[in-house]
N, C-alpha and C positions, 0 to 999 in steps of 0.2 A: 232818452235812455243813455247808457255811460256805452263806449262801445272799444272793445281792446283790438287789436290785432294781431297776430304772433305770427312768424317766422313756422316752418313745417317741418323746425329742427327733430330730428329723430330722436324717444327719449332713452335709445341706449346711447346716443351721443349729447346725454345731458337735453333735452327735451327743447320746447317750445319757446323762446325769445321773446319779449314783448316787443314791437315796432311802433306802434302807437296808439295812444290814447284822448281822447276827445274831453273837451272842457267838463261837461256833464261826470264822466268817470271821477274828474277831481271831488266835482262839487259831491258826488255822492260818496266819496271814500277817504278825500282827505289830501287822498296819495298823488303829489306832483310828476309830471311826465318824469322829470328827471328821478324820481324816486324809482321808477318800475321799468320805463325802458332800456333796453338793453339787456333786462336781467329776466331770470327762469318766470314764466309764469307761478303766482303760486300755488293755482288748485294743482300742480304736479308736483310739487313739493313733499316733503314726509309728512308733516302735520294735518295736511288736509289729502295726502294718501289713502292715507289711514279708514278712511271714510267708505263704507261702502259705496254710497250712490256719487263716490269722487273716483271708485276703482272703476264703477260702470261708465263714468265720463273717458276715464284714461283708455279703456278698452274703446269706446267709438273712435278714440284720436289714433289708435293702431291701427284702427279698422277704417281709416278715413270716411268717418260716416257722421253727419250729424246727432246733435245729442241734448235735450233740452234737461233742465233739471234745478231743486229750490235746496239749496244747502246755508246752512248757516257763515255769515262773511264777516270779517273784522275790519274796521274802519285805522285810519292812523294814529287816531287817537284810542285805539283796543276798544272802542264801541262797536256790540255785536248787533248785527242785522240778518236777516234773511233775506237773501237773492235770489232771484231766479235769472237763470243764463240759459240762452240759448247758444249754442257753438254748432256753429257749418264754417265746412272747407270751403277753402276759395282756389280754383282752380286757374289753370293758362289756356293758351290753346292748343295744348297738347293732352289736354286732359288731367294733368299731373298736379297736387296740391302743393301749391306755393304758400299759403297762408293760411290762419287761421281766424275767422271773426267770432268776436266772444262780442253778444247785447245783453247787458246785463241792468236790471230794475231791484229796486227796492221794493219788497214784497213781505214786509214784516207784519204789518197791518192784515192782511189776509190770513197770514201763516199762523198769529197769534191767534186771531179770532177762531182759525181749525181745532189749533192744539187746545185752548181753551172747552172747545166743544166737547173734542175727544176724552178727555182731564175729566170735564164733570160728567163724561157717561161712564165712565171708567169707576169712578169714584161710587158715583151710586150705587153701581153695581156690586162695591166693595161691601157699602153696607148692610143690603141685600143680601148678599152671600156667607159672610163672616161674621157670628156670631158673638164670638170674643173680644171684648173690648181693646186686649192689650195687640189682637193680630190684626184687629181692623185698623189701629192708628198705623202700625208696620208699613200694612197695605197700601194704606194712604200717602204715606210718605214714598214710597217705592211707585206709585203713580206719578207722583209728582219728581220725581229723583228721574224718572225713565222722561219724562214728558222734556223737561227742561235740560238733562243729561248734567243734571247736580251730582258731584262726588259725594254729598253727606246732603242729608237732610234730615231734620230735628224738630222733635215737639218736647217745649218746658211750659210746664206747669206752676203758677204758683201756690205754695202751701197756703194751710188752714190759715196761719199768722201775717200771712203779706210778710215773713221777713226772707223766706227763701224761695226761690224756685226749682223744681225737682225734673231731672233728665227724667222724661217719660215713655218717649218711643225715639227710633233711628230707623236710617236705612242709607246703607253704603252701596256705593255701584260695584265693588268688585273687592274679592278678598286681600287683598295688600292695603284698601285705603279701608275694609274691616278690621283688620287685625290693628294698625294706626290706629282709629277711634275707639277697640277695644282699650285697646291700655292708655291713653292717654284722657280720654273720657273721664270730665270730674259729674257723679250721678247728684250733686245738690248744689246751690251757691245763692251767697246771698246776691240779694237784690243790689246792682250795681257795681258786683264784681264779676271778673271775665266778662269773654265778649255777649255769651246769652244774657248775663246779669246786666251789662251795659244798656243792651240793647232792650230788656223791661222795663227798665228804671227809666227811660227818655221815650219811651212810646214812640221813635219814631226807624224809619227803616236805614240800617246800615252797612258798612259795605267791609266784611275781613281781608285782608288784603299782606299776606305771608312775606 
């Protein structure tokens, strides 16, 4: 298992320090000792602040209490995984927390196998319930949008003729990247133009990349 240490920097004094890190941590993230020691941890950083079950971690590290938990984690090269971390104090003989140990595993494998469970009970039940063609694809897609925390997600269809394919359903996670995909949204294209066009015409999976 990768295993970090940090320093019991207080985070209104700019937070937790890394101290060290163990060969395993490289091999499962990427990130060389000299990358990350010395510097803030990042589950306390803004981007993975933001996270609820990352405010509930920051809340044990106030509350010097241990805190177990499986969050989504980015490798050095931005390849995303699922971790799970356990983080306990490490105390002196004073009782007082000098440190912090973070053990941390690659847990994608499990995680997907969950969410995939949940996706397809989710889903059926979409069928099940919604009788309307055009609000059961919605649905769909917002299952799938919630499940994987996709900004946009999209079903195209191709026409009677094989020569175009037709924007069918969406589902945006939030109103600012709705109102984006309202207006910029082209609703037809031929076959191998834009990137859904691309991506019909070659039958194979591709990655948009802004």
């Amino acid at each position: 298992d990768a295993v970090v240490i940090s320093d019991a920097t207080p985070l209104h004094e700019g937070g937790p320090k890394v101290v060290y890190v163990n060969k395993a941590f490289t091999r499962l993230t990427g990130f060389l000792p000299e990358d990350v020691i010395g510097k803030k941890s990042r589950l306390t950083t803004t981007n993975y602040a933001k996270r609820p079950e990352i405010q509930k971690l920051i809340d044990a590290y106030k509350q010097g209490k241990s805190y177990e938990l499986t969050t989504l984690n980015y490798k050095k090269n931005g390849e995303e995984f699922w971790a799970g971390i356990n983080l306990s104090p490490v105390h002196n003989d004073k009782g007082e927390i000098t440190h912090w140990l973070a053990i941390e595993k690659d847990v994608t494998a499990n995680v997907t196998e969950e969410l995939q469970e949940i996706l397809h009970n989710n889903i059926r039940k979409v069928f099940s319930d919604t009788p309307n063609l055009k609000n059961t694809l919605h649905e769909v897609l917002k299952q799938i949008g919630i499940c994987f925390e996709d900004q946009i997600v999209e079903i195209w269809l191709k026409g009677i003729k094989n020569k175009h394919i037709h924007h069918t359903a969406s589902y945006a996670s939030n109103d600012t990247t709705q109102a984006f995909f309202a207006t910029n949204c082209t609703m037809k294209l031929k076959t191998g133009l834009g990137f859904a066009g691309t991506v019909w015409e070659s039958g194979k999976t591709m990655t948009f990349q802004k």
